[in-house]
Every structure is written in C-alpha cells, then in structure tokens.
C-alpha positions in Angstrom: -61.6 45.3 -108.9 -60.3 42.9 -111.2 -61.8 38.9 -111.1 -62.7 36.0 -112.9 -66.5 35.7 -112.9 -68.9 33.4 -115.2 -72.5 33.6 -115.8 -73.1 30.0 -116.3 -71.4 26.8 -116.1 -69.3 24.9 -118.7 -65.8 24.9 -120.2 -63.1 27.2 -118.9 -64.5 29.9 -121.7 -67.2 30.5 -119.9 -64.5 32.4 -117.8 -64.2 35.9 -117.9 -61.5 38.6 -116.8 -62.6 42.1 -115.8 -63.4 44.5 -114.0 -66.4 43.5 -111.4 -67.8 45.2 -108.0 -65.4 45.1 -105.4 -66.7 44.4 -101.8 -67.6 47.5 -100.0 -67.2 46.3 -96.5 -67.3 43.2 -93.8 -69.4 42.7 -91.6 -68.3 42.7 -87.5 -66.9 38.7 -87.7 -65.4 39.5 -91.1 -62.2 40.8 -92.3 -61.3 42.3 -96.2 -58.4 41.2 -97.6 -56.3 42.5 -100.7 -55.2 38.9 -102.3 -51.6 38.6 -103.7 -52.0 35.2 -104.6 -54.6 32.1 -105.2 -54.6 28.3 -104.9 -56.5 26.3 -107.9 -58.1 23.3 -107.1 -59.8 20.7 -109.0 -63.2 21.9 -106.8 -62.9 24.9 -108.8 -63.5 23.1 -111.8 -66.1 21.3 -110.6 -68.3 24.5 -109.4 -67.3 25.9 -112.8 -68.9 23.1 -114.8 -71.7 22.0 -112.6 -72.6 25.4 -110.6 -76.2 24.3 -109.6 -74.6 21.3 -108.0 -73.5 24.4 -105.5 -74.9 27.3 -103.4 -73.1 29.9 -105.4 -74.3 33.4 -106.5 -74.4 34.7 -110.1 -72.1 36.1 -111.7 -69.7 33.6 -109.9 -66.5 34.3 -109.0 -64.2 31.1 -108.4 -61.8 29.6 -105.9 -61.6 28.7 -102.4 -57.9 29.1 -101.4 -56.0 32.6 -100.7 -52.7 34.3 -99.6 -53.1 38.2 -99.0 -53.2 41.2 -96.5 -55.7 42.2 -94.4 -57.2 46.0 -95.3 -59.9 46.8 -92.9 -61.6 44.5 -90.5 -65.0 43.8 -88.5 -66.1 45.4 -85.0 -65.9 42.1 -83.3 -62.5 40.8 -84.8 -59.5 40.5 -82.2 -57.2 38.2 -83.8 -56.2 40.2 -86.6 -55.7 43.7 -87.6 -55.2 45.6 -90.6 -51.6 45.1 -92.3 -51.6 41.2 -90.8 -50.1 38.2 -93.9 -52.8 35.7 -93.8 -54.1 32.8 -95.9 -57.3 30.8 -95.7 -59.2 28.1 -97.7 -63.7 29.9 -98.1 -65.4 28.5 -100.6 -67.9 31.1 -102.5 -70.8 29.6 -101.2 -74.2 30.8 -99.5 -73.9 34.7 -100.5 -69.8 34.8 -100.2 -67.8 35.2 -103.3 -64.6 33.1 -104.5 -61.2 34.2 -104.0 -60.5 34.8 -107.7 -60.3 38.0 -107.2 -58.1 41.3 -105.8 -60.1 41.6 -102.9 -62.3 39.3 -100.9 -64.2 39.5 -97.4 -63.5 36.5 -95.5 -65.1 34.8 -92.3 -62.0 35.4 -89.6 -63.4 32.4 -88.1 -61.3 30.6 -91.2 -58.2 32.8 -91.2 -54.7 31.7 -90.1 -51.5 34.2 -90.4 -49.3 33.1 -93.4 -46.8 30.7 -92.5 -43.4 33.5 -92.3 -41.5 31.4 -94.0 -43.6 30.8 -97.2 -44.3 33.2 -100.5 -47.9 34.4 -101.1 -47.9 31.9 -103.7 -46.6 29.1 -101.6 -49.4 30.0 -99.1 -51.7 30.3 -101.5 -51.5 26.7 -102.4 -51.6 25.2 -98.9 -55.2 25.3 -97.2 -57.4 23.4 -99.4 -55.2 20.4 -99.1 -53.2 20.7 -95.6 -57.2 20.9 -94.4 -58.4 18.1 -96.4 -55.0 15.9 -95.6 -55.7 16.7 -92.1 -59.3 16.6 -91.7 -59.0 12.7 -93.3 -56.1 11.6 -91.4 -56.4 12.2 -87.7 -60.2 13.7 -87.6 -61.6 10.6 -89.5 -59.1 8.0 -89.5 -57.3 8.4 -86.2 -53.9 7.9 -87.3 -51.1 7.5 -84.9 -47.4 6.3 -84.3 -46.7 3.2 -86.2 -49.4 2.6 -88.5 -49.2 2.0 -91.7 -51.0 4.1 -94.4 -52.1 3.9 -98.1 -52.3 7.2 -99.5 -53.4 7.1 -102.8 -52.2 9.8 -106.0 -49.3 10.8 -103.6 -47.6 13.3 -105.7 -51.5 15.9 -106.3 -52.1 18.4 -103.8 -53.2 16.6 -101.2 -51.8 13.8 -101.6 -48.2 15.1 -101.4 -49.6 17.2 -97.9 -51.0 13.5 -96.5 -47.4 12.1 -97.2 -45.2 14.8 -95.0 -48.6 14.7 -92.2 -48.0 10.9 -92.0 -44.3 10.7 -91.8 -44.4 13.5 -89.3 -46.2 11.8 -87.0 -44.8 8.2 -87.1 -46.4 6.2 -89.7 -45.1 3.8 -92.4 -46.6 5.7 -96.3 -47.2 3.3 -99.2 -48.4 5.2 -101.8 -49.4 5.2 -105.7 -48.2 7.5 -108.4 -48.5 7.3 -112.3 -44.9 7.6 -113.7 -41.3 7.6 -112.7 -40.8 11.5 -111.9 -43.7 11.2 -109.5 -42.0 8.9 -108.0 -38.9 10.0 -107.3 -40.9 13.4 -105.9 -42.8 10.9 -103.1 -39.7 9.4 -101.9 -37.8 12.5 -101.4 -41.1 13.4 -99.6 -40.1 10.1 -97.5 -42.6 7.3 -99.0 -41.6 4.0 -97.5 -43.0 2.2 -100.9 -43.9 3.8 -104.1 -46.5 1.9 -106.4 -46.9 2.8 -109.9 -50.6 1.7 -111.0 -50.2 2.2 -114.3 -47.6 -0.7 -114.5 -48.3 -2.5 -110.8 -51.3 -3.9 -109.3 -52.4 -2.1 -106.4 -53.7 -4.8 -104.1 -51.1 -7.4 -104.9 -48.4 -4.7 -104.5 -49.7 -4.0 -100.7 -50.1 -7.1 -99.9 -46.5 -8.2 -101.1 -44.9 -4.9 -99.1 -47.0 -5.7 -95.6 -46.4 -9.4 -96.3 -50.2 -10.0 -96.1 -50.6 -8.1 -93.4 -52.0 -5.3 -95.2 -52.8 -1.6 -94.4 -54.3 0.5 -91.5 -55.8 3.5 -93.2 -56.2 3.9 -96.8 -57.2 7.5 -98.3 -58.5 7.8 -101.5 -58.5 11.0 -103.0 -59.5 9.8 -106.8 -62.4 7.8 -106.1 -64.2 5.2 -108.5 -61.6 1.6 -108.8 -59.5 3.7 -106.8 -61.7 3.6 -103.5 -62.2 -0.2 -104.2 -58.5 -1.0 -104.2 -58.9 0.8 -100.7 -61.7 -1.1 -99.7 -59.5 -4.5 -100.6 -56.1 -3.2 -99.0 -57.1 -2.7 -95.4 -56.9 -5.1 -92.2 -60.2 -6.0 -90.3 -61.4 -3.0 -88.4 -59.0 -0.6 -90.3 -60.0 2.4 -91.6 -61.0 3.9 -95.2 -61.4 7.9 -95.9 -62.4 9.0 -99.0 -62.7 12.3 -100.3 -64.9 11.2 -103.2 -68.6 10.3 -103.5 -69.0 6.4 -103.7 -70.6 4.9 -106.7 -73.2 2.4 -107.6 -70.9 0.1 -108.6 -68.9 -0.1 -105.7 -68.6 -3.3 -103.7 -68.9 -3.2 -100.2 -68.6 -6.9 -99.2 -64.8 -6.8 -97.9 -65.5 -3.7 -96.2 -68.4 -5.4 -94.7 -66.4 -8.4 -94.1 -63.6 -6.9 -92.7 -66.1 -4.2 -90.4 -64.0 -1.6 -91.8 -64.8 1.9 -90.8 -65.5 3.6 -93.4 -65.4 7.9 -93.6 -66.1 10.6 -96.0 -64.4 14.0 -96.0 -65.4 17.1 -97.4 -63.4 20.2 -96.3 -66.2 22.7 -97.7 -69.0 21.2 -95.0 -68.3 24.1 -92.2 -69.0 26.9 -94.8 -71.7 24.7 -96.3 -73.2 24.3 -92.9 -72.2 27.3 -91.9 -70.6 26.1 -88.9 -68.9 28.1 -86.8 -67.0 25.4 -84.1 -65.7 23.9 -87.6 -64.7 26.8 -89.5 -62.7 27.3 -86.3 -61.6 23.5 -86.0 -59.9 24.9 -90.0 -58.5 27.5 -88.8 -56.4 25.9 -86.0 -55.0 23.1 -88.4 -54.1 26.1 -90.5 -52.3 27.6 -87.5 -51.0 24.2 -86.5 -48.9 23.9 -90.2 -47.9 27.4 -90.4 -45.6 26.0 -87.2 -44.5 23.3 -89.4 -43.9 25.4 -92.7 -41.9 27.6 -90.3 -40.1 24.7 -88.4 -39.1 23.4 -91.6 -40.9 20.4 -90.8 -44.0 20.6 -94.0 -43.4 22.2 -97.6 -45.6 22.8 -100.5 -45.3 22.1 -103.8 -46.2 24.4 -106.9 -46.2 22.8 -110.5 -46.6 26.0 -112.0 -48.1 29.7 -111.7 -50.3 32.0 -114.0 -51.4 35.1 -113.8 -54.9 35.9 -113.0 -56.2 36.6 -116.0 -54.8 33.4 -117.0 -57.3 31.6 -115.0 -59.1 29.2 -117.8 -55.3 28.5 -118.6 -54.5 27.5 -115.4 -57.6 25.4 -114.6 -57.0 23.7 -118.2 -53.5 23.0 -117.1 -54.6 21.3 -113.9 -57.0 19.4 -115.3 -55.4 17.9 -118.4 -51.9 17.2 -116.7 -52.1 16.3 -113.3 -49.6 18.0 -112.2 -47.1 17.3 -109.3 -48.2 19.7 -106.7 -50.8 22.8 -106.6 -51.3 25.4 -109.4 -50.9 29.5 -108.2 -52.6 32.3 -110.2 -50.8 35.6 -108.6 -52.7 38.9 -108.5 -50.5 41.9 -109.6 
C-alpha cells in the first residue's frame, strides 16, 4: 500500500512516500479499514520530531485521526461489518501503525460510524479534537448550563470544537484568537467575547467582560504564559484543564490561593494504557457528535487539504500558519 513512513525523527524530510507492507489481517477485536481520508494534527508533528518521546514502531507511519470503509473485520466484532463509513482517532502506538496510510487495522473499541452528513474529509478532521474538547470539558471540568468558560486559541482544531460543545450546552465562551479573521470565524461560531492577545491583555480583558467576577473553567490548549493567564482568570474553586505539560516556570500561587482544580488531558492515554473502558468512553463521544454533525447542531472546519503524498507539505503548513480549523490529506 501506499504511506508516509520515516526512519527517524526530525524535519518533515525525514518523511517518505511509498509503497510499504500493507496489514495482512486484524485480529478478533479489530477491524481493517480502506482510509479515504486523514486528520493532521500538531501530535503528529511532535512524534515526527521527537519519536523516542513515544511507543512507536520503526519505520513509523504517522497520524492518529481517520475517515474510511471498513474491509474485513475480527471474529468477535458485532458493531460493524464490512462496507460500514466509519472514522476514529488511534494513535500508532504500542505495535499499531498510524493512519497515514491506505489501509489501517483499527481497535473497534475506538470506532464510531461517520457522521452521514459529513465528507470523508470532514470526518477525517473531527476525532482528535471533538475527543480532546470533550474529554476537557465535561470529563475534567464538569461544565454545565450557565457557566462561563475561557477557551483559549478558539479558532485551532480544538479550540473551534470546545466553542460549538460549550454553547451547545448552555455556557457563556470568552475566548482568544490572534487576528481579525479569526475573529470574525469565533463569533459566527457564537463566542460571547472575542479577545485578541496579540493587541489585548488577557487577564484585564476577562476581568473587564465578567466585571471581576471572572471565569469558571479556563482550557488551555497552547500551554506556557498561556496556562498562567488561566491560572489568573478563574474564580476560587473553578476549574483549569490544560492539554499541555506545565513548566518549571509556572506559578501556582493563585491557583493555590484560589484552591482551583486543576486537570490535565491527554486524549492518547486509553491507547497508551491500553485501556479498554476508555477507548470505549472515545468511542461514545464519537457517536454522541455524529448526532450533532447530523442534527446540524456541530460542524468542522478544514483550512485546507493535500494529498497524501503531500504529507511534509501539509504538516509544514500546519505548523507555520496556524491555520483556522484542521488540515485533511485525502487518499486516492
């Protein structure tokens, strides 16, 4: 089959296009699936540059997120069936291979039909993200009805997810964005309050909109100063997700102070971990916004689409620009 695979981390030339082993079969819990399209995510470029950071096996082939159709599947599956639309976020980790690829054997435990109403490619984009938004929100944070949230980089991937999951479900969005077109995308997305750090101050802006009364849950999703404007932004015994590793140089007194609760979240743990109730817990949030994609209640944003081959291109693009919304490589 045709993949990207490197041999060793570094730049996006250490990519390669070709012709690689396809996987023979799946096991019973596993299905195989012929992709037609794939999400790229910044994680992507992290495993790519820092691979021994990661249980992956060499030559690694890339990518987590997938839209396809199923071609065979295990003894023990009963959900699906061969000819079934389905997407899924599996990371390549702990023997599995990334979705980079034509073909990739997936843990059913982590699949979800495709949404009807989406593309492959708007599928494609969505796990990674809707999990992650998800995930932070109501499995960390709690969030309900009438809270007000700080949702930081609103117009990325997952930020622009967290936006729609928040409105949906009551809450008042404040969120932060770099220029003037990422602005206008959050409020059509229906941000109460746009903040544009590159001009504003984050923590006097929030405190000016809540009138001092500051935030409920803040979710950082770009770490560093970032997660300490968070820290600063939130009433006593709120909440603070990140999906970042803290620093050394981050201050905790306010959070201390305030006895914030403070949560990480990592949507690769249940593969890491190799947790089944988890990779299942996935799977149902997946099922859960393929009502809403269908309801026309959620939407996904793509910034642009490559080919698969154009994979280095497509992972340069991401990480140089920013983009508003996700970044597709099709397979043809």
């Amino acid at each position: 089959m045709q993949a990207i695979y490197f041999h060793s981390g570094g730049d996006s030339d250490v990519l390669h296009y070709g012709e690689i082993d396809a996987p023979k079969q799946c096991n019973e819990n596993q299905v195989l699936v012929h992709l037609k399209a794939i999400g790229v995510n910044p994680i992507d470029i992290k495993i790519r540059t820092a691979p021994n950071r990661f249980p992956v096996t060499f030559p690694v082939i890339p990518g987590c997120d997938g839209a396809g159709i199923i071609e065979a599947i295990g003894t023990k599956v009963k959900n699906f069936k061969p000819g079934d639309e389905v997407y899924f976020s599996q990371p390549g980790f702990n023997g599995r291979q990334g979705s980079y690829a034509e073909h990739i054997v997936v843990d059913s435990d982590l699949l979800s039909h495709k949404p009807q109403s989406l593309s492959f490619e708007q599928a494609a984009a969505a796990p990674l993200v809707l999990i992650t938004a998800w995930e932070a929100l109501f499995d960390r944070a709690a969030m309900h009805e009438g809270q007000t949230v700080l949702i930081q980089a609103g117009a990325g991937g997952v930020g622009h997810v967290a936006i729609q999951l928040a409105k949906l479900h009551g809450a008042t969005v404040i969120t932060t964005v770099s220029n003037e077109e990422k602005a206008a995308f959050v409020k059509r997305l229906g941000a109460d309050y746009v903040i544009n750090y590159r001009h504003q101050n984050v923590v006097t802006e929030v405190f000016a909109y809540t009138k001092g009364a500051v935030v409920d849950i803040a979710f950082d999703t770009v770490g560093s100063q970032v997660l300490q404007d968070c820290l600063n932004c939130v009433k006593p015994y709120g909440d603070v997700v990140t999906i970042l590793q803290p620093t050394n140089e981050t201050n905790w007194s306010e959070a201390r102070l305030r006895n914030l609760r403070f949560s990480m979240e990592m949507m690769l743990s249940p593969v890491l971990l190799e947790s089944a109730e988890a990779k299942s817990h996935q799977a149902e949030i997946l099922r859960q916004c393929a009502q809403l994609f269908d309801e026309n209640k959620l939407t996904i944003e793509i910034a642009r689409v490559f080919k698969l081959s154009e994979a280095a291109a497509a992972q340069q693009f991401l990480d140089q620009t920013h983009p508003i919304g996700k970044v597709v490589l099709t397979v043809s």
